[in-house]
ZADO-1210 file (C-alpha; in nm, 4 decimals, padded with zeros to 6 digits):
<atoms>
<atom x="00.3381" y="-02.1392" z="-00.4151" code="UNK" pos="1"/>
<atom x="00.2194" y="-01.7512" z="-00.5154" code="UNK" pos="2"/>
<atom x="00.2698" y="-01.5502" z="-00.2301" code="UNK" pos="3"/>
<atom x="00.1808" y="-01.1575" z="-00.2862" code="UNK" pos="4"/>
<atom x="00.2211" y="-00.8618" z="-00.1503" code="UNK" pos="5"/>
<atom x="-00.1418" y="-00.8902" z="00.0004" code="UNK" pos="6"/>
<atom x="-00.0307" y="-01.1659" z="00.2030" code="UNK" pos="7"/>
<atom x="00.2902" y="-01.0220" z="00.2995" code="UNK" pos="8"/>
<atom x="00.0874" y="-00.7343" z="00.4057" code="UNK" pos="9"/>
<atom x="-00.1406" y="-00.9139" z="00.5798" code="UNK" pos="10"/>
<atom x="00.1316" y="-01.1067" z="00.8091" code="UNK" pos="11"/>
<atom x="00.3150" y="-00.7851" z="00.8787" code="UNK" pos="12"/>
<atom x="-00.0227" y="-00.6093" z="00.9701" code="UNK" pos="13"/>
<atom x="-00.1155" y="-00.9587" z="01.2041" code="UNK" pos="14"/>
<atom x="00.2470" y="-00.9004" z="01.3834" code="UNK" pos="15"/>
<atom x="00.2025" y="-00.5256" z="01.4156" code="UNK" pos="16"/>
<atom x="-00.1494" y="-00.5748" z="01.5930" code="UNK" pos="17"/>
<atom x="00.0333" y="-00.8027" z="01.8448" code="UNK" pos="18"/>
<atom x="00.3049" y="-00.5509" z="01.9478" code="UNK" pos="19"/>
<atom x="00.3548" y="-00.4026" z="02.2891" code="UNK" pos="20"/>
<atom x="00.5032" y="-00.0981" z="02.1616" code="UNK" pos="21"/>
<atom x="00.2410" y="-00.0240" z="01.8711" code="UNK" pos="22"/>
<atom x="-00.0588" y="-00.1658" z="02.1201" code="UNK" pos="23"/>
<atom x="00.0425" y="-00.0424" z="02.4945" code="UNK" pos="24"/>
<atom x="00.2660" y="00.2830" z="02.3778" code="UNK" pos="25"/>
<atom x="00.5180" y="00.1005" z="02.5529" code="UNK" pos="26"/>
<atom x="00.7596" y="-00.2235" z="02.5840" code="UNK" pos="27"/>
<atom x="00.9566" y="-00.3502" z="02.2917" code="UNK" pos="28"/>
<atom x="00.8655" y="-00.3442" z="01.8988" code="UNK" pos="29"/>
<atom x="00.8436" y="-00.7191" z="01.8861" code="UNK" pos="30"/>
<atom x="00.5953" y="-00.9142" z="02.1064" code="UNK" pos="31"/>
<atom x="00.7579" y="-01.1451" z="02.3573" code="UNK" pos="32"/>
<atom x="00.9065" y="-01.5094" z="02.2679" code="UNK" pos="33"/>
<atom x="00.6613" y="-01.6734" z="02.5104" code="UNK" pos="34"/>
<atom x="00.3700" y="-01.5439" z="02.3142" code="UNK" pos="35"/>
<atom x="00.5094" y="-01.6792" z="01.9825" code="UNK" pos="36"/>
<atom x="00.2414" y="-01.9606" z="01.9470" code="UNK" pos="37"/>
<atom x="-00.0769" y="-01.7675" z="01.9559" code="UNK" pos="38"/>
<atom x="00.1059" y="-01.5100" z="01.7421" code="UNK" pos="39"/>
<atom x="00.2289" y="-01.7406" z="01.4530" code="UNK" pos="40"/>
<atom x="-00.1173" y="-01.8638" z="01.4713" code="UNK" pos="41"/>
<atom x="-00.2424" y="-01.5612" z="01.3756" code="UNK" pos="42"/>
<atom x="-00.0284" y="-01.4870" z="01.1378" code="UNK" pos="43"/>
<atom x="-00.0716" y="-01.7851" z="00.9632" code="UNK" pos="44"/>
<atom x="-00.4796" y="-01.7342" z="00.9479" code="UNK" pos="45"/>
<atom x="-00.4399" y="-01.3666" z="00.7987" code="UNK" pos="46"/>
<atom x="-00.2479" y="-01.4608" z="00.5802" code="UNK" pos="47"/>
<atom x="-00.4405" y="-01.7519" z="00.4527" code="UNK" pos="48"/>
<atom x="-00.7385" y="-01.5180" z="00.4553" code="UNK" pos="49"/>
<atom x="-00.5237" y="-01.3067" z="00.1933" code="UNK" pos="50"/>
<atom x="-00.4123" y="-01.5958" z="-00.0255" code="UNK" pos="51"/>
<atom x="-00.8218" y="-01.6849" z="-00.0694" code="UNK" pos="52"/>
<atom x="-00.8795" y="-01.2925" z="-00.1284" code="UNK" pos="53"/>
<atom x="-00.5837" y="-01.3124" z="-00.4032" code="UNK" pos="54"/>
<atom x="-00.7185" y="-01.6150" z="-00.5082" code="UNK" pos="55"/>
<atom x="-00.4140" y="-01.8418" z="-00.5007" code="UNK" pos="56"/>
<atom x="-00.5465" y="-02.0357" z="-00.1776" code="UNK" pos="57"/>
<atom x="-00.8703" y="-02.2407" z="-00.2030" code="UNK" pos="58"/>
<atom x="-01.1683" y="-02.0654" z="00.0044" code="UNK" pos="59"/>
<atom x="-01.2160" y="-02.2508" z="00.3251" code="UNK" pos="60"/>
<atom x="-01.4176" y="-02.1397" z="00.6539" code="UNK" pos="61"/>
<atom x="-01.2396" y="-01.9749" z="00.9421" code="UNK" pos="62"/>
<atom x="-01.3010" y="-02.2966" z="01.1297" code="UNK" pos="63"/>
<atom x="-01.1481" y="-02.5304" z="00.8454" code="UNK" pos="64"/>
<atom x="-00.8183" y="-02.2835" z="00.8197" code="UNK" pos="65"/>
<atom x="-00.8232" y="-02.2962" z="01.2300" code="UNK" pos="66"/>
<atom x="-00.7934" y="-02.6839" z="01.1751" code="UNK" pos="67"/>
<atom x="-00.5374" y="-02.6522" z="00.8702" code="UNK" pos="68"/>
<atom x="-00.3171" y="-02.4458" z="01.1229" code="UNK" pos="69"/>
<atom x="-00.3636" y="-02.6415" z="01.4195" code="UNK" pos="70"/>
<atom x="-00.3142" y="-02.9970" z="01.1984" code="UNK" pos="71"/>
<atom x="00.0444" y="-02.8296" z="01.0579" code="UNK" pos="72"/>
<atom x="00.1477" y="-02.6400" z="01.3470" code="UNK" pos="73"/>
<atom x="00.5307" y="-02.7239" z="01.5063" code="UNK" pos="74"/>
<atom x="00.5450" y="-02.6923" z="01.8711" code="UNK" pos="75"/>
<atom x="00.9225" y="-02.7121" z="01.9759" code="UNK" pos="76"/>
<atom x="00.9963" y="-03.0078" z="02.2573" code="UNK" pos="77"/>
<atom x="01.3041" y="-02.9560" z="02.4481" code="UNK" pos="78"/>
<atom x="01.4916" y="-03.1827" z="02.6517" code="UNK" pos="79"/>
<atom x="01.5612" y="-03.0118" z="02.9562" code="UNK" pos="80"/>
<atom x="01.9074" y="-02.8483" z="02.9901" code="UNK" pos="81"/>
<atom x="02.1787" y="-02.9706" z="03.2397" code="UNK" pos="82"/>
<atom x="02.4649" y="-02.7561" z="03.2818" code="UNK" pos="83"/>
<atom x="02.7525" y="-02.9662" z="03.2670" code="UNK" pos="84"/>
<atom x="03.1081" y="-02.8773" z="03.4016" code="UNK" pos="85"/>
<atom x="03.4221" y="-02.8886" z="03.1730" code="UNK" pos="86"/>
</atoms>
C-alpha cells in the first residue's frame, strides 16, 4: 500500500481539527482518550478521501467509506479489572 504525503497530511490535519488546545485555545494538544473512537474515525475517512484524490484508493461514496470504516473498525473489550493483593 502507497501512502503519500497527501494522506499523511490529511490525518494530521483530521487530528489537529479535533484538538482542545488548537479548537478551544485551551486544554491539552491531544484530544482526550475517551474521544478516541469518533476521532480515529475521522481520521481514517480523510485520509481515505486523500488516497482517492492521489489516486491509489478506489473512489467510493462518503457513505460506502463510512461502511468500510465501520465494517474494519477495532473496538477494545476489556475484562474488568480486580485488584488483587500480593
Amino acid at each position: 500500500m502507497t501512502i503519500s504525503l497527501n494522506m499523511l497530511m490529511a490525518a494530521s490535519q483530521a487530528l489537529a481539527a479535533h484538538s482542545p488546545q488548537a479548537t478551544l485555545e485551551r486544554g491539552g494538544l491531544l484530544p482526550a482518550v475517551e474521544d478516541i473512537g469518533e476521532i480515529s474515525r475521522a481520521i481514517a475517512l480523510a485520509t481515505a478521501r486523500a488516497a482517492q484524490q492521489d489516486g491509489v484508493a478506489p473512489q467510493a461514496s462518503d457513505d460506502e467509506l463510512h461502511a468500510a470504516i465501520e465494517k474494519t473498525f477495532w473496538e477494545a473489550q476489556y475484562a474488568p479489572y480486580k485488584r488483587a493483593s500480593f
